[in-house]
C-alpha positions in Angstrom: -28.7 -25.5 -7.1 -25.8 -27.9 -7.4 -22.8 -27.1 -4.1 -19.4 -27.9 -4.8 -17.6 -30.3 -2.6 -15.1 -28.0 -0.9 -12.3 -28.4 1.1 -14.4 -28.2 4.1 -17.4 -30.4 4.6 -20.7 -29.1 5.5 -23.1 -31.7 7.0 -26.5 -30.8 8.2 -25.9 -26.8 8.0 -28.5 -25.5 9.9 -27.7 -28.0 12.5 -23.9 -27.0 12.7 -22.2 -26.3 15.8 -19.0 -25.2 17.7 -17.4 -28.1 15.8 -18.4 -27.0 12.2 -16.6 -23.8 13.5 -13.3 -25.7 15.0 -13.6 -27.6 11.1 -13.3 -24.2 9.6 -10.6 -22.5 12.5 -8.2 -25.6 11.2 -9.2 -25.6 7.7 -8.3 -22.1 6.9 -5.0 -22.3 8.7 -4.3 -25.4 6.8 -5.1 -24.2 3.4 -3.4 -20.6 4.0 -0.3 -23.0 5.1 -0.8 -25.1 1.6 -1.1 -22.0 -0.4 1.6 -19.5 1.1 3.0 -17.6 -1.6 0.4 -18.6 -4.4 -0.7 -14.8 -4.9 -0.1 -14.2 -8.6 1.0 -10.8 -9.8 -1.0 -8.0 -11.0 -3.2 -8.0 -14.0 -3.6 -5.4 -16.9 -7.5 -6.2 -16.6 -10.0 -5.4 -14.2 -12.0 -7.3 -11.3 -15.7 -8.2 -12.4 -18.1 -5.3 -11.8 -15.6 -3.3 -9.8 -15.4 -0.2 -11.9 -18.8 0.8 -12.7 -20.2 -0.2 -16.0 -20.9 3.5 -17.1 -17.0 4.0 -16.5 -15.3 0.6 -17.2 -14.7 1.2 -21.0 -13.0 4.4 -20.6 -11.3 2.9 -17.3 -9.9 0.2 -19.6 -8.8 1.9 -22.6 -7.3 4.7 -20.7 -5.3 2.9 -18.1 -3.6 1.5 -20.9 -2.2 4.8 -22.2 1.1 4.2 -20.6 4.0 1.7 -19.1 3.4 3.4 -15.5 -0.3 3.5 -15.6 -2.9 0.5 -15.8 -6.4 0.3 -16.1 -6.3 -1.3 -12.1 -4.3 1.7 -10.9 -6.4 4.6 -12.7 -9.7 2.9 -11.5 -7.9 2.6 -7.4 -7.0 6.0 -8.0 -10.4 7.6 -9.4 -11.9 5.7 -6.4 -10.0 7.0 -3.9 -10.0 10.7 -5.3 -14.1 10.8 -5.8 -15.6 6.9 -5.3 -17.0 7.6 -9.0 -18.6 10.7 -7.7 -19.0 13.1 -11.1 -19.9 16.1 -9.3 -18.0 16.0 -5.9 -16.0 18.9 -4.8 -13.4 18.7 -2.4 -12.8 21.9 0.6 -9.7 22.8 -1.4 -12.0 22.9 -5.2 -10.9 19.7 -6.7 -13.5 19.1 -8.9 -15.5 15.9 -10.3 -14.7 12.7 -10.7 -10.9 12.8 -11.1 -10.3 15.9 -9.1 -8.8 18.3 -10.8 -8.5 21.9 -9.5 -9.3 24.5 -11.9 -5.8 25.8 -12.6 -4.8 22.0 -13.0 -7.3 21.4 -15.2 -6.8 24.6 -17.6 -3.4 23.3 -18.5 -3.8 19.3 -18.5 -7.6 18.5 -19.3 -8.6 17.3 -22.8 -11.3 17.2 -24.8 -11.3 13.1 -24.4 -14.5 12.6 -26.1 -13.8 14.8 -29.0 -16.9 16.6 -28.8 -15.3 20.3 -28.8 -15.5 20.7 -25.2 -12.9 20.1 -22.3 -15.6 19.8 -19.2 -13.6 19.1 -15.7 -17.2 17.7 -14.7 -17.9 15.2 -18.0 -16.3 11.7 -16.8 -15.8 11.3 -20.5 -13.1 13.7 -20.1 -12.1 14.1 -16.7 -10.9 10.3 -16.8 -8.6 10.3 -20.2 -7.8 13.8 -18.4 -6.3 11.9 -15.6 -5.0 8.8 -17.3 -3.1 11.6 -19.6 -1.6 13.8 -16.7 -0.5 10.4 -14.7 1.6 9.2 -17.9 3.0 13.1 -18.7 4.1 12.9 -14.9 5.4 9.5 -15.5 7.9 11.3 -18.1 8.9 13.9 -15.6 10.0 11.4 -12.8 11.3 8.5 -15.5 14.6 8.8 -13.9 13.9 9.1 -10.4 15.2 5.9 -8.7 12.4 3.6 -7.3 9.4 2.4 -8.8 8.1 5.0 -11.3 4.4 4.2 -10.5 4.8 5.3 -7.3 7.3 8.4 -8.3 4.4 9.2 -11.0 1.3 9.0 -7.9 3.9 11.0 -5.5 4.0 13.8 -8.6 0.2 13.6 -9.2 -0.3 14.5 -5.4 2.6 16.5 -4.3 4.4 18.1 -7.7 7.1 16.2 -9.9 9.5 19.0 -8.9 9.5 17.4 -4.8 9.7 13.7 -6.6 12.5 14.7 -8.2 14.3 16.8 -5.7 13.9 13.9 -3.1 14.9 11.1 -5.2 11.9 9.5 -4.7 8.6 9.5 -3.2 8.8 12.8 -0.8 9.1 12.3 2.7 5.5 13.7 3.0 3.0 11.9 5.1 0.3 12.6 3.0 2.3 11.9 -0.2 3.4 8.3 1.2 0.0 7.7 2.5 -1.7 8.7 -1.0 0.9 6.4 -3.2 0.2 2.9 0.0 -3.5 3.4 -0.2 -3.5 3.4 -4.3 -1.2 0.8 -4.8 -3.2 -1.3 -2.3 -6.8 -0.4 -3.8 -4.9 -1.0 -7.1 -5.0 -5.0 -6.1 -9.0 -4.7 -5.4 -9.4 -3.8 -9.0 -7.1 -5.4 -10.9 -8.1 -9.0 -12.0 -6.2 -11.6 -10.0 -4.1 -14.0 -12.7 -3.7 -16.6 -10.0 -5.3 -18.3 -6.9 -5.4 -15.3 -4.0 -3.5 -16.4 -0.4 -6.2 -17.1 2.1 -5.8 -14.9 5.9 -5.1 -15.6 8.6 -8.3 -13.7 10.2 -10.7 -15.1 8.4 -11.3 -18.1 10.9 -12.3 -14.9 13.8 -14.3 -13.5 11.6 -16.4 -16.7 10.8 -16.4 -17.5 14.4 -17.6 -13.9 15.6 -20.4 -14.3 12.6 -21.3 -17.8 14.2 -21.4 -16.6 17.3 -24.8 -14.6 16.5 -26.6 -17.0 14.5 -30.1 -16.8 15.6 -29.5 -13.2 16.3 -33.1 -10.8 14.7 -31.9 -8.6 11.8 -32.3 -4.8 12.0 -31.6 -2.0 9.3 -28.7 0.3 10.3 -27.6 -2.6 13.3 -24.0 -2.2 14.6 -24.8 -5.0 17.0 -24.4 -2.2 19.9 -26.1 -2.6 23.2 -29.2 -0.4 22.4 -30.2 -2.2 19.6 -30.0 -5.4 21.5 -27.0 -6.7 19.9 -29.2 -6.4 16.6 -26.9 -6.4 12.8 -27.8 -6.0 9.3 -25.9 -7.7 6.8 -22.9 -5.2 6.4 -23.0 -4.0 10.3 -22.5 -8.0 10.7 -19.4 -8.1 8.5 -18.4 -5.1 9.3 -18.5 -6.4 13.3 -17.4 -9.6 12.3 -13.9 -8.5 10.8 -13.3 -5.5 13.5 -13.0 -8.8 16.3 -10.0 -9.9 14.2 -8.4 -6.1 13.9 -9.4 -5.3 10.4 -11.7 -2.3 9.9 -13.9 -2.2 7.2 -16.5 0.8 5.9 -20.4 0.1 6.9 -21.8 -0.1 3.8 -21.5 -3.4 1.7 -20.7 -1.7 -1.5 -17.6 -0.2 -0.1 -16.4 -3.4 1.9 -16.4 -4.7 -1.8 -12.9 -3.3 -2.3 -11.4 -4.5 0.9 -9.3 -6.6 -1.1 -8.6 -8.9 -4.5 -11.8 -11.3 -5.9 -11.3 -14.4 -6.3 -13.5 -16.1 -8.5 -16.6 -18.8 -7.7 -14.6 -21.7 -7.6 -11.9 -19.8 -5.7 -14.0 -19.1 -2.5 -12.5 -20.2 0.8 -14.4 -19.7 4.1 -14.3 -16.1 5.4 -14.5 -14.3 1.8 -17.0 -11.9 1.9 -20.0 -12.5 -0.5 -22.1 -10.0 -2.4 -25.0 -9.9 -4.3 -26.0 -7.1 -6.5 -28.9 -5.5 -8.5 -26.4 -5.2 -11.3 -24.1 -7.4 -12.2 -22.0 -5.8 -14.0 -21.5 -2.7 -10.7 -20.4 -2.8 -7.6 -21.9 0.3 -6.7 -25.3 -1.4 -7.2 -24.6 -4.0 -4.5 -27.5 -4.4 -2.0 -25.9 -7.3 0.2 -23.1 -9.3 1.7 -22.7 -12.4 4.1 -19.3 -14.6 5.0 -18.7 -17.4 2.9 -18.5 -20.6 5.1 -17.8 -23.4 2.6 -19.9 -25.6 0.6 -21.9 -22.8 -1.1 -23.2 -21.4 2.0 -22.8 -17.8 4.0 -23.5 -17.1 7.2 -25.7 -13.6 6.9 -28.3 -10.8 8.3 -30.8 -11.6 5.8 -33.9 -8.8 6.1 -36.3 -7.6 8.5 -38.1 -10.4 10.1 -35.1 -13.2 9.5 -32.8 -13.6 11.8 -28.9 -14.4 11.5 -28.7 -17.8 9.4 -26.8 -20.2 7.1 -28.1 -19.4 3.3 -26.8 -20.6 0.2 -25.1 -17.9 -2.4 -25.7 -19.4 -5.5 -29.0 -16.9 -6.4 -29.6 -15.1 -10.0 -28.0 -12.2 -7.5 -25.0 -13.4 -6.7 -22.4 -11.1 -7.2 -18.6 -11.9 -6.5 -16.1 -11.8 -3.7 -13.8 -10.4 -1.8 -10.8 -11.9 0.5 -10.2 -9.1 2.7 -6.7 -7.7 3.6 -5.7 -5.4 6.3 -3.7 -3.7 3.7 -7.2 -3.0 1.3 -9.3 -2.4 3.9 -6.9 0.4 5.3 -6.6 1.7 1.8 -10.3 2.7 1.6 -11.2 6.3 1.6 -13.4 7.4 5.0 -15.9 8.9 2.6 -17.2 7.5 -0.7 
């Protein structure tokens, strides 16, 4: 394994103490002055393995269909509507993985794999079914002031005809909620086209994490009292993050879209790191530690380990994610 020299140093790591942790408390706030306003803009593409492989073609080529939609925003949306369940079905009868009610779905689903059949439950149509009723509510609201991604997500949840007759994205709480939380997933999916802005909580979160090295791992460990202050790997994230105010789901695949990826060379101490069965889907991921700097992660490795430095750079290694308070708010509660 060859580790990069980073910006912070890492001596002995096993050995490091409060003052490794001080080095990383000024280090972050150094480099998130240095890089304040480096976020680039959104990107057409998508994040490595964050729509799953069976769906990323489709994902792609669909989110492209038009000006309002891209592949980022259709995949944000199709995960907060079903988290790329095929055969979900909501307490009001949406159906599948794009939820579509039936009486939606008899007037806007397509056959999108030309095989004769328009099946609300195929993902093969249910997701050109969606990308094609975003862009035909895109035409509805086209000159509605405001953004007209957001006008066309207001229509998809509420009706064009309240878009239009407010001017706008409806004064609806769960309208305004729907279009925040896909507009911020949309930035989890979407392939960053320039260095991501470090945050400001990632120092807690490494010093919470450091805080229980030595700590025995346990499967399903929140770190409460009656598990003897016990974690597994995500219930250690998740822990670490809720001491600097950011909530994140329990299980590591979901933490996964708590905000934009940066890339390998990219990583600054408190991205979270996972490592997956599949590379190529982030629904296959089976762990996740807290980057620390100089190829190392502070992590709940398995039964019998206990809370440790270990290096990232396995045949397993996954990706990133810098988490946001805005991503991590946008996740659904249930995936």
């Amino acid at each position: 394994m060859t580790v990069r020299k980073t910006w912070v140093v890492v001596g002995a790591v096993a050995g490091a103490g409060l003052s490794f942790v001080m080095l990383l408390v000024v280090g972050v706030y150094v480099v998130s002055g240095n890089l304040a306003g480096g976020v680039g803009a959104g990107s057409r593409g998508l994040a490595k393995g964050a729509v799953p492989a069976a769906y990323k073609q489709l994902v792609q080529r669909w989110g492209n269909l038009c000006p309002a939609l891209s592949p980022a925003l259709l995949a944000a949306q199709l995960y907060q509507e079903s988290g790329w369940n095929p055969t979900v079905v909501s307490p009001a009868d949406a159906r599948g993985i794009a939820q579509f009610i039936p009486g939606t779905w008899a007037t806007h689903g397509i056959d999108g794999n030309g095989d004769g059949k328009r099946d609300i439950w195929d993902p093969n149509d249910a997701i050109p079914s969606a990308a094609s009723y975003d862009c035909e509510l895109a035409k509805y609201v086209k000159d509605v002031p405001g953004n007209v991604s957001d006008n066309m997500l207001a229509a998809y949840n509420a009706g064009a005809y309240r878009v239009i007759r407010a001017g706008g994205v409806p004064a609806i709480r769960e309208t305004r909620n729907y279009v925040q939380r896909i507009r911020s997933l949309e930035q989890s999916f979407a392939a960053p086209v320039s260095r991501i802005d470090p945050t400001r909580q990632a120092a807690g979160a490494i010093a919470f994490a450091q805080s229980k090295l030595g700590t025995p791992y346990l499967w399903g460990g929140d770190g409460s009292a009656d598990q003897g202050g016990r974690f597994d790997c995500s219930g250690l994230t998740k822990a670490a993050y809720e001491k600097v105010g950011i909530s994140l789901p329990r299980v590591a695949n979901d933490q996964y879209n708590a905000g934009p990826h940066p890339s390998r060379d990219q990583l600054l101490p408190g991205d979270l790191v996972f490592f997956s069965n599949d590379l190529s889907d982030s629904r296959a991921i089976h762990h996740v530690g807290i980057y620390v700097g100089g190829g190392y992660m502070i992590d709940a490795p398995r039964t019998g380990a206990v809370i440790r430095f270990d290096p990232i750079d396995t045949p397993d290694y996954f990706g990133a994610t810098r988490v946001t308070e805005d991503g991590a708010k946008a996740l659904p509660t249930k995936v």
